[in-house]
ROLUMVO-282181 format. One record per residue (C-alpha): residue number from 1; residue in three letters; x, y, z. Coordinates in nm, 4 decimals, decimal comma, padded with zeros to 6 digits, m for minus. Layout:
<sites>
SITE pos code        X        Y        Z
SITE NUM  ALA        X        Y        Z
...
</sites>
This chain:
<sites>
SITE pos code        X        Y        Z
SITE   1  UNK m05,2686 m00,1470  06,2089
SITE   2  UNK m04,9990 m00,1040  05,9153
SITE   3  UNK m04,7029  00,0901  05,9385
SITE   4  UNK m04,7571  00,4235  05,7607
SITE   5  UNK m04,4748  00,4548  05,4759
SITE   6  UNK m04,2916  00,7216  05,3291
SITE   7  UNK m04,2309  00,7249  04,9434
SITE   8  UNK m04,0161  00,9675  04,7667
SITE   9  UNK m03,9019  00,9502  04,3560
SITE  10  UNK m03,5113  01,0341  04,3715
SITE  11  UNK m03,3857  01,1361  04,0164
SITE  12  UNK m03,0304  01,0847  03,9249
SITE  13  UNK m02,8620  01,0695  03,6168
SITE  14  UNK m02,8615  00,7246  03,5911
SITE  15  UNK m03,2622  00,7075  03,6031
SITE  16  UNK m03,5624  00,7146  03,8087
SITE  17  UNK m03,5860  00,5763  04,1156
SITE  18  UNK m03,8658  00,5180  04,3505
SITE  19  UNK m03,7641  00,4828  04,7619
SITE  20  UNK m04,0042  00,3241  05,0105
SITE  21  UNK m03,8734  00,3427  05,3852
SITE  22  UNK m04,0854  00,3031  05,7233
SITE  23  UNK m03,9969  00,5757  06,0092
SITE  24  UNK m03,7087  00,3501  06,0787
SITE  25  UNK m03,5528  00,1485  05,7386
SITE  26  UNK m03,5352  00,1659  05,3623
SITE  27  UNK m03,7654 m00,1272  05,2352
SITE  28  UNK m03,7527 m00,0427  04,8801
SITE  29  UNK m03,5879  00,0766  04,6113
SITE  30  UNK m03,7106  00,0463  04,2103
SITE  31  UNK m03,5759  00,1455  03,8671
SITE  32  UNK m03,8952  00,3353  03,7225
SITE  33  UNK m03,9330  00,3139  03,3735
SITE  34  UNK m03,9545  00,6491  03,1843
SITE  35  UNK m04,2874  00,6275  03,1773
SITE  36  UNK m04,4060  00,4472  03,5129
SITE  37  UNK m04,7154  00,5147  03,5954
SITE  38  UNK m04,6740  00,6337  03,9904
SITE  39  UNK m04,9914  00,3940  04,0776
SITE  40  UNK m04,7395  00,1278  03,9711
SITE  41  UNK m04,4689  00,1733  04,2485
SITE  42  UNK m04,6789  00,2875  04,5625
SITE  43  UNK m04,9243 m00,0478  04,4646
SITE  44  UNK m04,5975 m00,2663  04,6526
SITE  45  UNK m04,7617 m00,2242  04,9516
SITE  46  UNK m05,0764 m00,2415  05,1302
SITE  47  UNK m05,0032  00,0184  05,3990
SITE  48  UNK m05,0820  00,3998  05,4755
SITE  49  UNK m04,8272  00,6091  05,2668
SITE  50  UNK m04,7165  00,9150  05,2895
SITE  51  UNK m04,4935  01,1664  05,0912
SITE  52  UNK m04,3216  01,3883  05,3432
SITE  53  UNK m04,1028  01,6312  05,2539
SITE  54  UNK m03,8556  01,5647  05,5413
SITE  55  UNK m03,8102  01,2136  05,6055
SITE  56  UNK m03,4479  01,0799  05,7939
SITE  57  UNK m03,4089  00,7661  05,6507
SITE  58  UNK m03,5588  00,8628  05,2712
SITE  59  UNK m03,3211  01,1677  05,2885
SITE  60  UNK m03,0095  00,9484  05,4233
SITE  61  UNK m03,0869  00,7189  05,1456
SITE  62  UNK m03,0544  01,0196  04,8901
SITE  63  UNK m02,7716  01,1603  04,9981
SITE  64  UNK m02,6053  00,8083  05,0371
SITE  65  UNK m02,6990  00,7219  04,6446
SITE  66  UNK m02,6577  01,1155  04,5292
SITE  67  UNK m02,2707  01,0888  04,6387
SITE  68  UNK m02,2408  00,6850  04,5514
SITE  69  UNK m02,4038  00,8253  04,1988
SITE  70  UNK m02,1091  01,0975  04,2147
SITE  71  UNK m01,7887  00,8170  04,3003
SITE  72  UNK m01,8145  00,9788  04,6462
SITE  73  UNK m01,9469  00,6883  04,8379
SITE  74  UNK m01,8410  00,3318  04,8336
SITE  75  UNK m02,0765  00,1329  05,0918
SITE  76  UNK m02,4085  00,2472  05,2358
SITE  77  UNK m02,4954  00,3372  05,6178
SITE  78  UNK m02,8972  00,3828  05,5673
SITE  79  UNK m03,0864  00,0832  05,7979
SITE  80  UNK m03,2661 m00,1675  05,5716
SITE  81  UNK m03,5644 m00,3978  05,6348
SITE  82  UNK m03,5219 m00,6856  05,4373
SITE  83  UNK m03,8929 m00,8301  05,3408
SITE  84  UNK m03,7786 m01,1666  05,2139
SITE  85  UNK m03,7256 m01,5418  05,3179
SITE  86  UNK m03,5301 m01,6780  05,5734
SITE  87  UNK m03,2911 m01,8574  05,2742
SITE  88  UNK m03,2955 m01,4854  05,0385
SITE  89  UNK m03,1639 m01,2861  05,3686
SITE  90  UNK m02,8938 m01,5259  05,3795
SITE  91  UNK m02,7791 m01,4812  04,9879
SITE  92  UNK m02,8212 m01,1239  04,9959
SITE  93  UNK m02,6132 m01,0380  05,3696
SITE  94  UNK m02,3799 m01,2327  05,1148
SITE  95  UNK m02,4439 m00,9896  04,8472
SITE  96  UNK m02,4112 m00,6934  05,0413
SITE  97  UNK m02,0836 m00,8047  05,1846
SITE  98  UNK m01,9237 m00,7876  04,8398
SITE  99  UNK m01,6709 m00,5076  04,8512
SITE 100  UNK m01,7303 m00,1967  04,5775
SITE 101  UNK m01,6073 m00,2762  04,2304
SITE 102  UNK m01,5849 m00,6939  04,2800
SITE 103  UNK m01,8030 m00,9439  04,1667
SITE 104  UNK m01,8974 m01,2658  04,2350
SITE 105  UNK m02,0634 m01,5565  04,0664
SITE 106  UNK m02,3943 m01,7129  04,1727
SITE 107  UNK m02,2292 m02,0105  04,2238
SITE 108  UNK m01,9741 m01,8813  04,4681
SITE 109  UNK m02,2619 m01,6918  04,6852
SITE 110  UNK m02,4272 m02,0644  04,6995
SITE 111  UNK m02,1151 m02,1759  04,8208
SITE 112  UNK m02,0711 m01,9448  05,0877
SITE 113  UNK m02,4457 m02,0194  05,2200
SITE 114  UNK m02,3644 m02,3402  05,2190
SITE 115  UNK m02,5834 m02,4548  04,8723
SITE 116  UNK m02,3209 m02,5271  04,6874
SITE 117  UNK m02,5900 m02,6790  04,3819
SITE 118  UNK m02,7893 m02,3448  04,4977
SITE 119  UNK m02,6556 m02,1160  04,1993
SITE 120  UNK m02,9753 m02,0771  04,0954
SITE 121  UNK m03,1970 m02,0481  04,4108
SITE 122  UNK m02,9236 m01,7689  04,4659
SITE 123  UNK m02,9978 m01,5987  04,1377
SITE 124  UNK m03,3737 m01,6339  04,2305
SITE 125  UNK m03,2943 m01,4808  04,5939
SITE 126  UNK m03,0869 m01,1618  04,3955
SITE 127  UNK m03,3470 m01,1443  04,1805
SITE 128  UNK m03,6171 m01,0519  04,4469
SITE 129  UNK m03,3671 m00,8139  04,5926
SITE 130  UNK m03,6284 m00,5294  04,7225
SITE 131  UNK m03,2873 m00,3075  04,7935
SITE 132  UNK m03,0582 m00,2818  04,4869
SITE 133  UNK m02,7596 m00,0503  04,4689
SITE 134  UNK m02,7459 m00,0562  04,8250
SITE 135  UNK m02,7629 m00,5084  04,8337
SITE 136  UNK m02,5715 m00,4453  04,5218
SITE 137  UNK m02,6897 m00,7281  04,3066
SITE 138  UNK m02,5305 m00,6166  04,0039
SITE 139  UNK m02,1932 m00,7512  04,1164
SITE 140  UNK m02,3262 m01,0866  04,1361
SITE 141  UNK m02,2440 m01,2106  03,7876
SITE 142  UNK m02,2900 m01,5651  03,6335
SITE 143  UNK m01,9947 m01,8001  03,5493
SITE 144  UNK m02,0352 m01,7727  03,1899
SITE 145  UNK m02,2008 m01,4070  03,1214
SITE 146  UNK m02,3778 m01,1277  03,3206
SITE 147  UNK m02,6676 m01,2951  03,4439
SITE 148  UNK m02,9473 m01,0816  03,4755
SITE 149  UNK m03,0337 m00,7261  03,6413
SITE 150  UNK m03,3333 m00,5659  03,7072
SITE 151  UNK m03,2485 m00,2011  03,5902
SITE 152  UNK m03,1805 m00,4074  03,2863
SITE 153  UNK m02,7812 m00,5626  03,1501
SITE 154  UNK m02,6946 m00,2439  03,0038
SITE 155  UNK m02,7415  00,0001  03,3563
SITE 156  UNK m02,5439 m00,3361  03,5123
SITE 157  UNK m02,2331 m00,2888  03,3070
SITE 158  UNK m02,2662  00,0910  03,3609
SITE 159  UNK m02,2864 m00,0075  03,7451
SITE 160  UNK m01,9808 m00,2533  03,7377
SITE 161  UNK m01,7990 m00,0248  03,4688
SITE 162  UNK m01,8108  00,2890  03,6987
SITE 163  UNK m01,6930  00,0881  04,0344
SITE 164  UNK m01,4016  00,0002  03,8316
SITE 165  UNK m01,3417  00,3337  03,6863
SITE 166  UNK m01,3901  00,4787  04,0888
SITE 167  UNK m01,1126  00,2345  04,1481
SITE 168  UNK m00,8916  00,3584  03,8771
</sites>
């Protein structure tokens, strides 16, 4: 039997989001495209879902990234299930861990798992991050330049610009 999921599309000022949580966690969070098709974003899983209007952990996770969205929030509360390898739950604890408005590089998260040739395994690992904002990937950065961002370079300069402007 699957687990039955609830999906909810948050809108925020800073895009479209789409939020996939079990009764329990937040599995999923996605940038949607202005024009994503909803098919798209429920087709990430195989299992019953559902689109409740009341849900506690899709509502946590709204008011968590409504107020993070508004500089009220700087860290997240809202239990996560982490679908990934043994090696990407490893980088992104390390991601998560990185304190509001900081980055780090790729290499330094290899580093700190012990990889230190890892850098980019570890950009592989943030790139599958199924939880961004909340395992805030953007703050990973590479030595030499950005590195890359799913929401796309310019919403992860907007990201790292407004923890720094939060921080004043």
């Amino acid at each position: 039997m699957t687990t039955p999921l609830a999906v909810r599309e948050l809108r925020t000022d800073w895009g479209r989001l789409g939020l996939i949580a079990t009764d329990t966690h937040l599995q999923f969070i996605d940038f949607l495209a202005p024009r994503t098709p909803e098919k798209w974003w429920l087709s990430h899983t195989d299992s019953d879902v559902q689109r409740p209007k009341r849900h506690p952990i899709l509502d946590q996770t709204e008011r968590e990234l409504t107020d993070y969205f508004a500089g009220r929030r700087t860290d997240f509360s809202v239990p996560l299930e982490l679908k990934v390898t043994p090696f990407q739950q490893e980088v992104l604890e390390r991601v998560r861990a990185i304190p509001y408005g900081e980055t780090r590089s790729y290499s330094e998260i290899a580093a700190q798992v012990k990889r230190p040739k890892a850098a980019r395994a570890v950009g592989t690992a943030n790139a599958r991050n199924p939880i961004p904002l909340i395992v805030p990937c953007h703050r990973v950065v590479g030595a030499n330049g950005l590195g890359g961002y799913g929401g796309g370079l310019d919403l992860k300069v907007r990201l790292l610009d407004f923890e720094q402007e939060q921080l004043g």
